[in-house]
C-alpha positions as CSV (number, residue, x, y, z in Angstrom):
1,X,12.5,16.0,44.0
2,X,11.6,12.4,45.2
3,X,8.1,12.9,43.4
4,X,9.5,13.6,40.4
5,X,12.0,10.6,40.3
6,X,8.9,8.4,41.3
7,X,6.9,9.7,38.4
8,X,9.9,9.5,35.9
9,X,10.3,5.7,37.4
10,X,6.7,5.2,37.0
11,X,6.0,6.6,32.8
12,X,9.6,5.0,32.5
13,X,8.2,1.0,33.3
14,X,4.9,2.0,31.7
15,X,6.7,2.4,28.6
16,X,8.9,-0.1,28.2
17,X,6.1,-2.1,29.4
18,X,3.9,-0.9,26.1
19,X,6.7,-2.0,24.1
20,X,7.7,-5.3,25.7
21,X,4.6,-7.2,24.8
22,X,4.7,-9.5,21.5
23,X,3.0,-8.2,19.0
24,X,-0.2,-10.0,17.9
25,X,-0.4,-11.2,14.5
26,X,-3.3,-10.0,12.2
27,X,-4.6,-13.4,10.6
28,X,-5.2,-12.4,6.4
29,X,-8.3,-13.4,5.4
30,X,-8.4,-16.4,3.0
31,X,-8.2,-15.7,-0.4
32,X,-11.3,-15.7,-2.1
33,X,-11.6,-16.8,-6.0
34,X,-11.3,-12.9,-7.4
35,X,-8.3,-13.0,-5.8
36,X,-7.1,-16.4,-8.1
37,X,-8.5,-15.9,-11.1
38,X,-6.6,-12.6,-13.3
39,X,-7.8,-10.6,-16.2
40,X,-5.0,-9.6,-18.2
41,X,-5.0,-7.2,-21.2
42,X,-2.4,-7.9,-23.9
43,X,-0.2,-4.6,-25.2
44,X,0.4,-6.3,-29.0
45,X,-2.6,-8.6,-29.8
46,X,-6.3,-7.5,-29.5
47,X,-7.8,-9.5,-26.5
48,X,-6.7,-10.5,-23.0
49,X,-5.4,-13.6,-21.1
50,X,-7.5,-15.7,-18.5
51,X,-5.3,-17.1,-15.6
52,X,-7.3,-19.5,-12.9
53,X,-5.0,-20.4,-9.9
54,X,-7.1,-22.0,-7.5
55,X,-6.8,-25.0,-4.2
56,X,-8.6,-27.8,-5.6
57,X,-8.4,-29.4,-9.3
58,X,-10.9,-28.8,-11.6
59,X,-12.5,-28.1,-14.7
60,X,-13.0,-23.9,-15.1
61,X,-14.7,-22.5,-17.9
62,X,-14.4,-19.5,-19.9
63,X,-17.5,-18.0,-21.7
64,X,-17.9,-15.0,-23.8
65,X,-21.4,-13.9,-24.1
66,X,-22.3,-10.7,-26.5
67,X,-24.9,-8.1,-25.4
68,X,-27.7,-10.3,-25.7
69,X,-26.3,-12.7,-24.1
70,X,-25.9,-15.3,-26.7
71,X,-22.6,-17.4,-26.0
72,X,-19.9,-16.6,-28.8
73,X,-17.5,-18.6,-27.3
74,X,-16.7,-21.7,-24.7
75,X,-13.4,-23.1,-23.3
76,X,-12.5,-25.4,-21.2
77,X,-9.2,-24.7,-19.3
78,X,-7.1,-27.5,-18.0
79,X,-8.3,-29.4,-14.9
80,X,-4.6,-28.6,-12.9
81,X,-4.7,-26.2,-10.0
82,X,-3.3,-23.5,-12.2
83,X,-4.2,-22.6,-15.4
84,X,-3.4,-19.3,-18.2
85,X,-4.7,-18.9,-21.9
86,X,-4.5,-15.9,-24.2
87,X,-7.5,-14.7,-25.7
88,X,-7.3,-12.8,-29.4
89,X,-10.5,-11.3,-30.1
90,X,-9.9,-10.1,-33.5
91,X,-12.6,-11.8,-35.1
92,X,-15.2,-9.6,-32.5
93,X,-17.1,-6.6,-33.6
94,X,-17.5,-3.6,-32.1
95,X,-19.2,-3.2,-29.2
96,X,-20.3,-4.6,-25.8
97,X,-19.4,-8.0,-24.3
98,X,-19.1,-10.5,-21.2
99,X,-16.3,-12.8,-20.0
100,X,-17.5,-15.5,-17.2
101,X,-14.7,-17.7,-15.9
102,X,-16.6,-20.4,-13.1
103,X,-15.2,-23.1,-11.6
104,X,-16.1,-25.3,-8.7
105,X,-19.2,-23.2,-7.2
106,X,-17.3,-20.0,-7.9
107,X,-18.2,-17.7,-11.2
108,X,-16.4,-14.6,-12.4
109,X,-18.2,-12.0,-15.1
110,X,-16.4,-9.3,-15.8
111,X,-17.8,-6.9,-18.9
112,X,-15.4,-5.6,-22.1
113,X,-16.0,-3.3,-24.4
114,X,-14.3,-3.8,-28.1
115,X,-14.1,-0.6,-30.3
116,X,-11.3,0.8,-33.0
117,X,-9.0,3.1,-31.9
118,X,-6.7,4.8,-34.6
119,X,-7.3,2.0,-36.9
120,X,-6.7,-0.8,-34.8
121,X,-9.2,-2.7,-32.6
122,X,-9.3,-2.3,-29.0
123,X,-10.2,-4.5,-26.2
124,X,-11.4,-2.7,-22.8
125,X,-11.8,-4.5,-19.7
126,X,-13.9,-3.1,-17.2
């Protein structure tokens, strides 16, 4: 009987023990720049918005590219840490295409597809 209150003693102050410590914090890694910079689709409007939060000011550039890569069209976003334009991509054909959003040794290419769905045009990010 003295055993057993020993050994209930003994798992009792190894539990609490477990329990007692602090917990140790898991540091998040730093954000990298895919996490800052946003592809948005819009519902209404064929096309999508750009939004570029990032540390340091800047200049960051948007650049569509077609499938041959010839550049259809350049933007320069504002130099302020954050920054959010819409695209409207009405004036596109159909068919295969590139975004690149760069900034400050970072760049961002992301491919979209634009097609006509039930007669209106689409715009697909992938």
């Amino acid at each position: 009987m003295k055993n057993s209150f020993k050994l209930a003693a003994l798992f009792l102050l190894l539990g609490t023990g477990a329990f007692a410590a602090p917990p140790t914090r898991l540091k998040s890694p730093a954000p990298t720049l895919a996490d800052r910079v946003s592809l948005i689709p819009l519902h209404l409007k064929s096309g999508f918005a750009v939004m570029v939060d990032k540390r340091e000011p800047g200049k960051s550039v948007v650049m569509i590219y077609d499938n041959d890569q010839n550049v259809i069209f350049k933007d320069v976003l504002t130099k302020r840490g954050t920054a959010e334009k819409k695209y409207i991509l009405s004036s596109l054909n159909n068919g295969n295409y590139t975004v690149e959003v760069f900034s400050k040794n970072h760049d961002i290419k992301t491919r979209f597809n634009v097609y006509n769905r039930r007669g209106r045009q689409v715009v697909h990010l992938m």
